[in-house]
C-alpha distance (Angstrom), angle and dihedral (degrees) to the residues before:
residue distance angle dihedral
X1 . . .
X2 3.87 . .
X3 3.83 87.4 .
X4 3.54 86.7 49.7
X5 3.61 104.4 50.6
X6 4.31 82.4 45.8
X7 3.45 89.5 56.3
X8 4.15 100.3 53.8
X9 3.75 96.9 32.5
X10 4.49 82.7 49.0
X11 4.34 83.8 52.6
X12 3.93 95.4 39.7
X13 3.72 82.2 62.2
X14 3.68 107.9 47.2
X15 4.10 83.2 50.2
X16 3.51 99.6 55.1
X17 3.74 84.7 43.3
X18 4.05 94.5 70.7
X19 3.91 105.0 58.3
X20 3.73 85.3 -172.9
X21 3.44 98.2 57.5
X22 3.67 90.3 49.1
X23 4.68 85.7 50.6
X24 3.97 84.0 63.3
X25 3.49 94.9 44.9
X26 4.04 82.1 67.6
X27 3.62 101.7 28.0
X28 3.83 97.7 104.5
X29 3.68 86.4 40.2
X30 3.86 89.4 61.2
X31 3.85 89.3 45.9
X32 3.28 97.9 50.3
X33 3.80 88.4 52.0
X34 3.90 93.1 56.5
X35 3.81 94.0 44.8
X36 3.90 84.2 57.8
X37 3.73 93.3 48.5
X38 3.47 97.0 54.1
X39 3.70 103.2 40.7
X40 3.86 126.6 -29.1
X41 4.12 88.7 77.2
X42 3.97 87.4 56.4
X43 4.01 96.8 38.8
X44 4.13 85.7 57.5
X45 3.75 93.7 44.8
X46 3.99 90.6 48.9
X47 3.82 90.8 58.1
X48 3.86 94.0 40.4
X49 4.14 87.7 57.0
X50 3.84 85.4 56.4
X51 3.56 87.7 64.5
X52 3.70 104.4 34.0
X53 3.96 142.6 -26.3
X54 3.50 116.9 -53.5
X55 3.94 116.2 -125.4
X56 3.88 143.4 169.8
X57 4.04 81.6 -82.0
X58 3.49 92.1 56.5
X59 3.98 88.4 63.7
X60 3.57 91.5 52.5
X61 3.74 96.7 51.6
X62 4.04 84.4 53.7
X63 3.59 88.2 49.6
X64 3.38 86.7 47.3
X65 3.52 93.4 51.0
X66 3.65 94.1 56.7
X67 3.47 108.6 38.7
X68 3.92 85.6 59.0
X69 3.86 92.9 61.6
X70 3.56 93.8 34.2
X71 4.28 89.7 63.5
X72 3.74 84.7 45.4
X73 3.60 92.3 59.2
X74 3.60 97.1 38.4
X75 3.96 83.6 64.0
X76 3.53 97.2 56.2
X77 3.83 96.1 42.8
X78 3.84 103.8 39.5
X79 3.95 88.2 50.4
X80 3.63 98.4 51.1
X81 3.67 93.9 43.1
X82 4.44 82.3 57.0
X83 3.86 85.5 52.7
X84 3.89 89.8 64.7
X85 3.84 90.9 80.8
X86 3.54 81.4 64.6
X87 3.94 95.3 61.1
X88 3.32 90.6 39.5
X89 3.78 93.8 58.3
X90 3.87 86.6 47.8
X91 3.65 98.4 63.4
X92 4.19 89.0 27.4
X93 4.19 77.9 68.2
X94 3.99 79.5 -125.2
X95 3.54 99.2 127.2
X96 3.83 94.5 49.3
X97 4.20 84.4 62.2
X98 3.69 89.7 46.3
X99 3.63 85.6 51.8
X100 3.49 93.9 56.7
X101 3.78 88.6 45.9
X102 3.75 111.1 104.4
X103 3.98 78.5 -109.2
X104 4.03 115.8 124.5
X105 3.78 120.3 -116.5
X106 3.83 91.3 -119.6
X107 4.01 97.9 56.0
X108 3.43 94.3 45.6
X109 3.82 87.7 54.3
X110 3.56 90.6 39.9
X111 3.81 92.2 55.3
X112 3.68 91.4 58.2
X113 3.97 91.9 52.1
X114 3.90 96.5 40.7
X115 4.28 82.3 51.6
X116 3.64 91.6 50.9
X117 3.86 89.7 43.5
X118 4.00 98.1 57.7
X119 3.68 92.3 32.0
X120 4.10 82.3 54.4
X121 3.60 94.0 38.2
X122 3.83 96.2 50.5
X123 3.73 93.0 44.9
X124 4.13 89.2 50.3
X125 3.93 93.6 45.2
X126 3.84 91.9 50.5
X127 3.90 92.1 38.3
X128 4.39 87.9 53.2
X129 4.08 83.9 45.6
X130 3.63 85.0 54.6
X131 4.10 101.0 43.2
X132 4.09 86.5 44.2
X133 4.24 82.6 59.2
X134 4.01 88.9 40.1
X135 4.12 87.8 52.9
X136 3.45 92.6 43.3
X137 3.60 97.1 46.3
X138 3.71 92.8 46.9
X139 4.09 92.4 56.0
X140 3.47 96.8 -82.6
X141 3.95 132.8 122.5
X142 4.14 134.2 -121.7
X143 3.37 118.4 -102.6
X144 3.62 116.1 -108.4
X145 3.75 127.5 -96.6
X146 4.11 88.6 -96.7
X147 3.58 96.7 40.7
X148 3.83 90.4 52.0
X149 4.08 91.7 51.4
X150 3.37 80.0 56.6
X151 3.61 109.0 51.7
X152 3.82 85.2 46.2
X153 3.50 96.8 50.2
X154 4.12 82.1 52.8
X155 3.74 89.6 49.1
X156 3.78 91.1 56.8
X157 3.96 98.9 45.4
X158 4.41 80.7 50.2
X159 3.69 95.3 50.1
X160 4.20 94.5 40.4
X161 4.18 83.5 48.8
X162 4.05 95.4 43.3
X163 4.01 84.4 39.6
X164 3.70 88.0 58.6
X165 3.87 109.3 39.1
X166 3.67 85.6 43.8
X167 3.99 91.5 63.5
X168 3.52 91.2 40.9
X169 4.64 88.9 60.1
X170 3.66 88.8 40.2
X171 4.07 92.7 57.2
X172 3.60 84.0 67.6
X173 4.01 96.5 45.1
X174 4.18 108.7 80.8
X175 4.44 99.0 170.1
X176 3.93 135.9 36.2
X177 3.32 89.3 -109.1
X178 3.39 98.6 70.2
X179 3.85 100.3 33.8
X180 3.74 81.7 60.4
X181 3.53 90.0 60.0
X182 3.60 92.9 53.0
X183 3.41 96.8 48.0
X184 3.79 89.4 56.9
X185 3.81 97.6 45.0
X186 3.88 91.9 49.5
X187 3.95 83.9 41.8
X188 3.61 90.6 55.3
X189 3.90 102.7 41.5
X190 4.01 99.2 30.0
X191 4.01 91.9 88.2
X192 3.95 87.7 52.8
X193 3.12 95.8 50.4
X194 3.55 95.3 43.1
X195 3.96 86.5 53.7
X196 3.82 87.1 -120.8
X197 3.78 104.3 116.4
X198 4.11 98.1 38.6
X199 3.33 123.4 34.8
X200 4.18 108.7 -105.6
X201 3.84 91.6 -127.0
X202 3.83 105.7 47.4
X203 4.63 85.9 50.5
X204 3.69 103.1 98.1
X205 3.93 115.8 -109.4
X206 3.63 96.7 -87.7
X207 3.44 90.2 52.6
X208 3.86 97.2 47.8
X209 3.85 89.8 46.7
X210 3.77 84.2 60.6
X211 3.54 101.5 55.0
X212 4.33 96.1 36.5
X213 4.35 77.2 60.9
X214 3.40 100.9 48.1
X215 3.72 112.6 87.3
X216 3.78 109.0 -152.0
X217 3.80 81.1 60.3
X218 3.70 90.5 62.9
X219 3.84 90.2 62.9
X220 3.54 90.6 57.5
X221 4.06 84.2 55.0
X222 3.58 92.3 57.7
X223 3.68 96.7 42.6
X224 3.60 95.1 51.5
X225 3.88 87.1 46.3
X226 3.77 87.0 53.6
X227 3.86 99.7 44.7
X228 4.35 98.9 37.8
X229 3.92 96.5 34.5
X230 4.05 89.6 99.9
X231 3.98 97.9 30.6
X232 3.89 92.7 52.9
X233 3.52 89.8 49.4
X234 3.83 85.9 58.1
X235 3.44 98.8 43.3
X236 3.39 108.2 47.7
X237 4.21 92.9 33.9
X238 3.99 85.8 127.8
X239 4.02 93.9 39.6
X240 3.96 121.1 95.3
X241 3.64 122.8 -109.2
X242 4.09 87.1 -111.3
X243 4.07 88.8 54.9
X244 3.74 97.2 46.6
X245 4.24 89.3 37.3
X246 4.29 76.4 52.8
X247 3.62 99.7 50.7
X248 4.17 96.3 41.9
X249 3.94 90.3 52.7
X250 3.84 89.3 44.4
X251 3.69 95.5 53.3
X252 3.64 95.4 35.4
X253 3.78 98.5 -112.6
X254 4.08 84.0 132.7
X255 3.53 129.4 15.5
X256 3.95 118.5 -135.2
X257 3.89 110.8 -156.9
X258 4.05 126.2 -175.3
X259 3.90 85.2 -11.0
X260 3.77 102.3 -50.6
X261 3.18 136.5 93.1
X262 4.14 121.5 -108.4
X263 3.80 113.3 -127.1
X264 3.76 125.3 -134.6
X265 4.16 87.7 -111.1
X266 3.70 86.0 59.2
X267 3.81 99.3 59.0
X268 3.75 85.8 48.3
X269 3.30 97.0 60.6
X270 3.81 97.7 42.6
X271 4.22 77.8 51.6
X272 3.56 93.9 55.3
X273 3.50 95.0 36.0
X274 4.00 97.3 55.3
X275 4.10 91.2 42.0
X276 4.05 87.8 60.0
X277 4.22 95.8 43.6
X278 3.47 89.4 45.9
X279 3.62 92.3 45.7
X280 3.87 98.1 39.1
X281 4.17 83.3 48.2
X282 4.24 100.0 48.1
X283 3.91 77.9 52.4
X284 3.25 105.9 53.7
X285 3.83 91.3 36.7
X286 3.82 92.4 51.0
X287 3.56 96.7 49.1
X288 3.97 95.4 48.5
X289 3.86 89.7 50.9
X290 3.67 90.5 54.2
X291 3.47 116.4 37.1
């Protein structure tokens, strides 16, 4: 455990160490931010006035909206920028000494994944500290003490999942050169898959089949369940159950597969269920590459 413990706190330090590494961790965040700005905010609060009036509580359920896929993302993108330590002790010729360390394979795999988790986790909880302020600031109220339990209980489950299929891409990266690659194509395609750039119901079928089976993307379902749960309730309070069933599956706030609607439990498990594959997979991969 001591080895352990050496191992994280030595990788939590060579992170924090490269402030540019830690920019293009939160690159796409800060894109995905401006794209909002300019015009995703607006293109949500057209369709909403379709359905009914738009009011200060229509804003909020944007915000809302956003700030859910935006902590999804910030999962995915953190983590994998704390797996870079890992590539860099690869061509360092730093993880051949710890492999002849009288360190098992598994915790020195595991100390990557628990770095990338608290590094992830950290940058989440002080992101959802931020987007509370944000929804505040912008009219809207805090989420209650349950609601927040909640959210953070999300934010763990998204980090632990993005901490593990992270590991699992970068066993197949060996230089910088091509980590930086990956880090740009999961950059790029993260908010689309996350349902944050397009809107889930205007993607052609294809496209929305790709997303509903993508895990991460079920964390941002939950989230945005969590967060717009009171606020869509308030907005649409003069809508029918068909409109406000219509605008959730549009924006992605529920997914609707083979004609029914998926449950929250049922994202959980497909959560749970991808964390330990991708786990019990980086293990067994890891440990047959270095025997």
């Amino acid at each position: 455990m001591e080895a352990l413990i050496s191992l994280v706190a030595r990788n939590n330090k060579m992170f924090r160490r490269d402030k540019t590494q830690v920019f293009f961790s939160l690159l796409s965040i800060i894109i995905v931010i401006a794209l909002y700005g300019i015009f995703l905010q607006k293109m949500q609060v057209d369709a909403i006035e379709q359905v009914t009036k738009a009011t200060p509580e229509t804003i909020t359920m944007v915000n809302e909206w956003l700030v859910a896929g935006l902590l999804s993302m910030i999962a995915v993108t953190t983590t994998l920028g704390a797996f870079g330590i890992a590539i860099q002790d690869l061509e360092s010729k730093s993880a051949a000494d710890f492999l002849t360390a009288p360190i098992s394979r598994a915790k020195i795999q595991l100390s990557y994944v628990l770095n990338a988790f608290f590094i992830g986790f950290i940058f989440s909880f002080i992101a959802f500290i931020a987007c509370e302020i944000f929804i505040v600031a912008t009219g809207g109220q805090l989420l209650n003490i349950t609601e927040m339990v909640k959210v953070i209980g999300i934010l763990i489950l998204s980090v632990l999942l993005a901490s593990t299929l992270n590991m699992f891409l970068v066993l197949f990266v060996h230089s910088q050169n091509a980590y930086s690659t990956l880090t740009t194509i999961v950059g790029t395609v993260i908010g689309f898959l996350c349902g944050v750039y397009v809107p889930f119901g205007v993607l052609p079928g294809f496209a929305q089949n790709l997303i509903m089976y993508f895990p991460i993307s079920h964390t941002t379902v939950l989230l945005r369940e969590a967060f717009m749960q009171n606020s869509i309730q308030t907005v649409f309070a003069g809508a029918s159950n068909e409109q406000i069933e219509a605008y959730k599956i549009n924006y992605g706030i529920v997914y609707k597969m083979n004609g029914n609607l998926l449950a929250s439990t049922t994202s959980l498990l497909i959560i749970v269920g991808t964390t330990i594959v991708f786990a019990a997979l980086s293990i067994l991969i890891f440990k047959k590459r270095n025997k």
